[in-house]
C-alpha positions as CSV (number, residue, x, y, z in Angstrom):
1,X,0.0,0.0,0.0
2,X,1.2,3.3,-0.9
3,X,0.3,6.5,1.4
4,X,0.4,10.0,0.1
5,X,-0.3,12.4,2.6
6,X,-4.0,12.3,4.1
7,X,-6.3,12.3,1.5
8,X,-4.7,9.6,-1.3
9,X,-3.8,6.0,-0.5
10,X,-3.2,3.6,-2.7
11,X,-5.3,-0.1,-2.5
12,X,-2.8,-3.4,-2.8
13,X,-1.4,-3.6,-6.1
14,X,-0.4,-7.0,-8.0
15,X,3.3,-8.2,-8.3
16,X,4.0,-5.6,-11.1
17,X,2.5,-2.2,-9.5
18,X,-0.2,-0.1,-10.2
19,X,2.0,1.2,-13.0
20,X,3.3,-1.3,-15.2
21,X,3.1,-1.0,-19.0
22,X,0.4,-3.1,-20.5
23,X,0.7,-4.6,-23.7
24,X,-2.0,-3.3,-26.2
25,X,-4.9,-5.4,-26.0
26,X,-4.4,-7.0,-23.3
27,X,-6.2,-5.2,-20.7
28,X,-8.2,-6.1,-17.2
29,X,-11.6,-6.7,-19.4
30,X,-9.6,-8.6,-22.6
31,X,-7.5,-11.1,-20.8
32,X,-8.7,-14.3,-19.6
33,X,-7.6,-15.8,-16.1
34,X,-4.6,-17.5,-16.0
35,X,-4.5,-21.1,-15.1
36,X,-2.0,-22.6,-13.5
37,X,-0.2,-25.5,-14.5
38,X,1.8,-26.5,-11.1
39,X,1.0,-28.4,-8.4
40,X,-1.8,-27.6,-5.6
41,X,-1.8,-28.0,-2.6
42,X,-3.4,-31.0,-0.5
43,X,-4.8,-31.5,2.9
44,X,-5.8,-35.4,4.0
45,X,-7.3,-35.6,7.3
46,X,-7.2,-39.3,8.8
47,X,-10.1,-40.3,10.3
48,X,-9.1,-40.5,13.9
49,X,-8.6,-36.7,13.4
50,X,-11.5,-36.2,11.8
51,X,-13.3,-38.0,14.6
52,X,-11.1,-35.6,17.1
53,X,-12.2,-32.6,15.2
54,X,-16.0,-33.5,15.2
55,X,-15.9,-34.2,18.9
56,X,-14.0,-31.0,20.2
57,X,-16.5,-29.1,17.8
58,X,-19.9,-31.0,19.5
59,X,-18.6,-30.7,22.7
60,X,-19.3,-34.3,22.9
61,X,-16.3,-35.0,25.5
62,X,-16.7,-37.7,28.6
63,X,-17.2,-34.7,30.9
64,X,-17.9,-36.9,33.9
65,X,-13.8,-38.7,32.8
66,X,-12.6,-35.8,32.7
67,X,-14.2,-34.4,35.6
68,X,-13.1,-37.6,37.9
69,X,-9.5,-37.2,36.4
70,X,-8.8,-33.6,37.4
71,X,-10.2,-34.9,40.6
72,X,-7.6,-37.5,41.1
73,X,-4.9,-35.5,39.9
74,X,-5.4,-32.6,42.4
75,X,-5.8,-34.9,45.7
76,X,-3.0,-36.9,44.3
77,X,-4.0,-40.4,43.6
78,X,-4.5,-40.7,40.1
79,X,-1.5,-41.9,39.6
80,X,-0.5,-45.4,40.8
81,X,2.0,-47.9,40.9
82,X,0.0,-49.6,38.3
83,X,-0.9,-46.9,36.2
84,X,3.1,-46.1,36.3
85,X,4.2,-49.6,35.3
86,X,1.7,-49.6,32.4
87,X,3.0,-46.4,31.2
88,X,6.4,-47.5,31.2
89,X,5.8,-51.0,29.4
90,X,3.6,-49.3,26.4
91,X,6.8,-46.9,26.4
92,X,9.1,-49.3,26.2
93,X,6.9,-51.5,23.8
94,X,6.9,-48.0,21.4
95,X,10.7,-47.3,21.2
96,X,11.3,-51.3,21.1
């Protein structure tokens, strides 16, 4: 954008500037839109994160889970030996 004291400013202007030579007859209302013959760009969404994405937006979350968790957590008994050992053999399981 180009300002100009405070009564003239410029919009956004393409790549070449508001004032780049046109060749004749090829003008805004002559010219057809370009198409482009790279690649595009791709998003793929797996469905687990497509399931995550649905839930988060419904607010369809265990709230009464998540409420006994944050329970546990803050009077200190959520975690167990158990829950520790099962941790640490699906860890080690992962990294082999």
């Amino acid at each position: 954008m180009q300002v100009h004291g405070p009564s003239h400013v410029h919009s956004s202007q393409g790549l070449k500037g508001p004032h780049s030579s046109q060749r004749a007859g090829s003008g805004p209302s002559q010219s057809a839109p370009a198409q482009s013959a790279g690649p595009t760009d791709r998003l793929d969404i797996s469905p687990a994160a497509a399931a995550a994405a649905q839930a988060a937006e419904t607010g369809l979350e265990r709230a009464d889970l998540v409420a006994r968790v944050r329970q546990e957590i803050a009077s200190g008994t959520y975690e167990t030996p158990y829950k520790i050992d099962a941790a640490l053999d699906r860890l080690l399981d992962e990294i082999g």
